[in-house]
N, C-alpha and C positions, 0 to 999 in steps of 0.2 A: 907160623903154621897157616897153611892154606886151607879155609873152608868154604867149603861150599852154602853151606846152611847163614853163617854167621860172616856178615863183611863190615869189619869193624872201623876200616879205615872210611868206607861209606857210611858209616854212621856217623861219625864223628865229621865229617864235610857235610853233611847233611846238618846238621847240628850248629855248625858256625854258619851255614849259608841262610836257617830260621833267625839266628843273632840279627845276623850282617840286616836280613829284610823284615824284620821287625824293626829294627831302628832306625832301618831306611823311610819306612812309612809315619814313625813318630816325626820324625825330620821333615818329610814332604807335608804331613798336615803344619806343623809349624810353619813353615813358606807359605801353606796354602790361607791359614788364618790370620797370621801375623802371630799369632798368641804358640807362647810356651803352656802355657795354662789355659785351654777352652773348656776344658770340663772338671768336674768333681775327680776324676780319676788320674787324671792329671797330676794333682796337688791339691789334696782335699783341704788344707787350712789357708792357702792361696785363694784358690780359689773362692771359698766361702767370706773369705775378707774382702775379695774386691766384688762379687757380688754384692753385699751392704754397702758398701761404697760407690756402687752404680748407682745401690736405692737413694742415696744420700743425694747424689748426686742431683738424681730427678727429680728428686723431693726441692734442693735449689733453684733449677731451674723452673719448677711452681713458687719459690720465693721470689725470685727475678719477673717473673711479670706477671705477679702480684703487686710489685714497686712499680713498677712499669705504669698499671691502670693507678695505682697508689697516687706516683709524679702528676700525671695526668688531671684525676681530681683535683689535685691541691694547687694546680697553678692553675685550674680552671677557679675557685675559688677568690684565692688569692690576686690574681688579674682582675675578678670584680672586684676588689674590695678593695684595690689601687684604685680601681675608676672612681666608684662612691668617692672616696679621697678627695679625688681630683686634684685640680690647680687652681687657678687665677682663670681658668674658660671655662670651669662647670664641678662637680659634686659640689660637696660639703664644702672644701676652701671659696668656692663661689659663691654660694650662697650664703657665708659666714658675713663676707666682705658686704654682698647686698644687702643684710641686714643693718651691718654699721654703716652702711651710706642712707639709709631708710631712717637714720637719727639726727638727718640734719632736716633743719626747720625749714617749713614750708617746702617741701620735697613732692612729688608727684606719688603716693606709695601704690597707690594702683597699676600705675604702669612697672615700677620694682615686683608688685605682686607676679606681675604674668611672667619676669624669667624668672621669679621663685617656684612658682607651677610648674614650669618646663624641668625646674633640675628638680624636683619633686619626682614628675614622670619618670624623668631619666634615670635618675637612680632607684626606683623599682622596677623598672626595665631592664636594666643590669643586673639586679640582684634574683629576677626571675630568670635571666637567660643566663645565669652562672650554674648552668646544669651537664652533667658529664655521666652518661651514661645511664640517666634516671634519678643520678643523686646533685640533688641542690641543699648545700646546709646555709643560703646565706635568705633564702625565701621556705620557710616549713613549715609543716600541715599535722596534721594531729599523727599521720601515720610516720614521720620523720622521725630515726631514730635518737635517743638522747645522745649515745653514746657510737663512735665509730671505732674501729679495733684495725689499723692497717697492719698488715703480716709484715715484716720488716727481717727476718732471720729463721734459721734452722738449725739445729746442731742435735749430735747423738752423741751421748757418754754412754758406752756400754750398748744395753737394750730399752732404753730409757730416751725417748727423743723429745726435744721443745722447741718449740713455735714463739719467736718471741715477737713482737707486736705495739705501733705504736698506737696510741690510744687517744684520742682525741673528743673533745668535749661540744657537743653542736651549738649547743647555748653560747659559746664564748664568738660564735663567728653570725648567727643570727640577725640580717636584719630586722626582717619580718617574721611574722607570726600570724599562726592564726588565732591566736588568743592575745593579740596586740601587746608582745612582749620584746620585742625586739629591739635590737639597739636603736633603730630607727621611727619604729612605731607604740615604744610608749610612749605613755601623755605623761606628762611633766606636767603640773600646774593647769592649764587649759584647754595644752595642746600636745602633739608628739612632732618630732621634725618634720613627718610625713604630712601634716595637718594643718600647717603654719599658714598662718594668712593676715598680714598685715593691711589689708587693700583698705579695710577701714576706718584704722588708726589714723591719728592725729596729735600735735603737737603739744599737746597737754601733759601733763605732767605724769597722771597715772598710765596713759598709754607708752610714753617715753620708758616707763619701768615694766611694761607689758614687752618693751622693741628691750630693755636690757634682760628681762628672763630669757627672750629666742633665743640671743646672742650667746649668752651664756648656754643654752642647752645646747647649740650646734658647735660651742665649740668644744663642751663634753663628747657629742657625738666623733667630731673629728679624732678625743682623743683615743675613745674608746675601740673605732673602727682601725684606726692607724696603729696601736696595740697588738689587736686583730687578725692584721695583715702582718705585723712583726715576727706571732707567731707561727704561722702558715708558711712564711718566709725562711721562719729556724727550720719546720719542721719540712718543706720546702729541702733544703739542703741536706740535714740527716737522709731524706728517703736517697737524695744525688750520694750522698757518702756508700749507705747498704749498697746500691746497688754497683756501684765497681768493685765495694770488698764483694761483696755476693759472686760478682763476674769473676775478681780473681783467687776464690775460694774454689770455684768451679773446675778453674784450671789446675788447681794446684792440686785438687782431686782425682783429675784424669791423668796427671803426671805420675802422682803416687801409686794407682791402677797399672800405668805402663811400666812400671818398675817393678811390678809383682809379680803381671802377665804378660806384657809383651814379650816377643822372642828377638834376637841378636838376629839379624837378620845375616850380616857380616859372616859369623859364626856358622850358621844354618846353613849357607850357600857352601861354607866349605865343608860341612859336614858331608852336607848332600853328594859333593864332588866324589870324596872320600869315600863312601857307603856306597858308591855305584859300581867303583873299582874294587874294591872287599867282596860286592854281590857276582862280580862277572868271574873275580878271581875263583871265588867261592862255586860256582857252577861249574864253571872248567876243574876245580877240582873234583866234584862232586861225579862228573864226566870222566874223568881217567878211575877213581876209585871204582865206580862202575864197572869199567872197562876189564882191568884189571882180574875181574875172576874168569875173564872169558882165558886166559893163560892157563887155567884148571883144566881147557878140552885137552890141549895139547900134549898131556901126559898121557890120556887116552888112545891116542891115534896111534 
């Protein structure tokens, strides 16, 4: 039946042609974004999964260079605390040695005193200039804190997120103090390493046992610093460990993400091909169905 009122074959062209370019346009914003999923409407539990997983994400990369400043401190540290060390030409190994040569008789000890002074200096001068960013724990002040907390991870179970964090102790890397605690400057017996002065010693007996207490104190120091540095060393490597897992936890989060939300791009181009031919086809139909009641004059005429 031909009506005039009602053209049913244009409704329904009309109808496939809303299809055809409603799915054309889902399709071009996929091109356009990269993403099958950019919004809640999208794919509402997609979506809100890999949004958490972005936060996750960021929340990482504030764990990563947190390690970053972390690495930094602790080989700034640890780099003094090799020098104090030293060798056979200065810290602690050098001054251990000048003390056992300060125990042979009839010895000059005044002239040994002045390169004891020197590595005296020198290693408070490394221990004040092991500072990284305003933190020095190997020279500390009443405001220096006991305890340091480096952030070292991140993870979320659920809605329940932790901060895990290494923890390190200032007192164990101290050498100074200002309450003369430190590895270096307490006093042992008369003196602290810092304080040593053999220049007026003499080959007498009780001074001899005065040059064997130094000896023995500096070579405590050596062990206690070199300890020190062993730790800073582990802990050293632990932060190099976090942060490539950190780096390749990152990645493996964004990968996870592109599997959720990204779009087939492959897929998409042909869609697009496809829905453009659907839409033209779909107009030309929608253009004869049109047409088509104008056939209703001609019974008139």
């Amino acid at each position: 039946m031909s009506s005039l009122l009602t053209n049913s074959t244009a409704m329904t062209a009309l109808q496939t042609l809303r299809s055809v370019s409603s799915q054309l346009s889902t399709t071009q914003n996929r091109i356009s974004t990269g993403q099958r999923v950019s919004t809640a409407s999208d794919n509402a539990a997609y979506w809100s999964i890999a949004t958490s997983m972005r936060a996750d994400n960021a929340a990482l990369s504030a764990v990563s260079d947190s390690l970053g400043l972390s690495a930094a401190t602790v080989d700034t540290e640890y780099t003094a605390l090799t020098s104090v060390v030293g060798d056979s030409t200065g810290g602690l190994t050098k001054l251990q040695s000048l003390l056992v040569e300060a125990k042979t008789a009839g010895i000059d000890r005044t002239k040994i005193q002045a390169d004891v002074t020197q590595i005296q200096q020198q290693m408070k001068g490394t221990a004040n200039a092991a500072t990284f960013n305003g933190v020095n724990w190997l020279s500390t002040t009443a405001t220096t804190p006991t305890t340091v907390n480096l952030v070292s991870s991140y993870s979320r179970v659920g809605g329940t997120p932790t901060t895990g964090s290494i923890s390190l102790t200032v007192a164990n890397y101290s050498l100074y103090t200002s309450t003369q605690s430190g590895i270096l400057d307490t006093v042992s017996g008369t003196a602290s390493v810092d304080t040593i002065n053999i220049g007026a010693l003499t080959d007498s007996a009780a001074d001899q046992t005065t040059l064997d207490g130094y000896i023995a104190q500096v070579t405590g120091a050596i062990n206690s610093v070199a300890s020190a540095a062993a730790n800073l060393g582990a802990v050293k490597n632990r932060i190099s460990t976090n942060t490539d897992f950190v780096k390749s936890l990152m990645d493996s989060v964004d990968r996870g993400i592109g599997q959720l939300v990204d779009a087939d791009m492959n897929q998409e181009s042909t869609r697009l091909a496809a829905l453009q031919v659907q839409q033209q086809l779909g107009v030309q139909a929608l253009s004869i169905a049109n047409n088509s009641s104008q056939s209703i004059l001609s019974l008139f005429r």
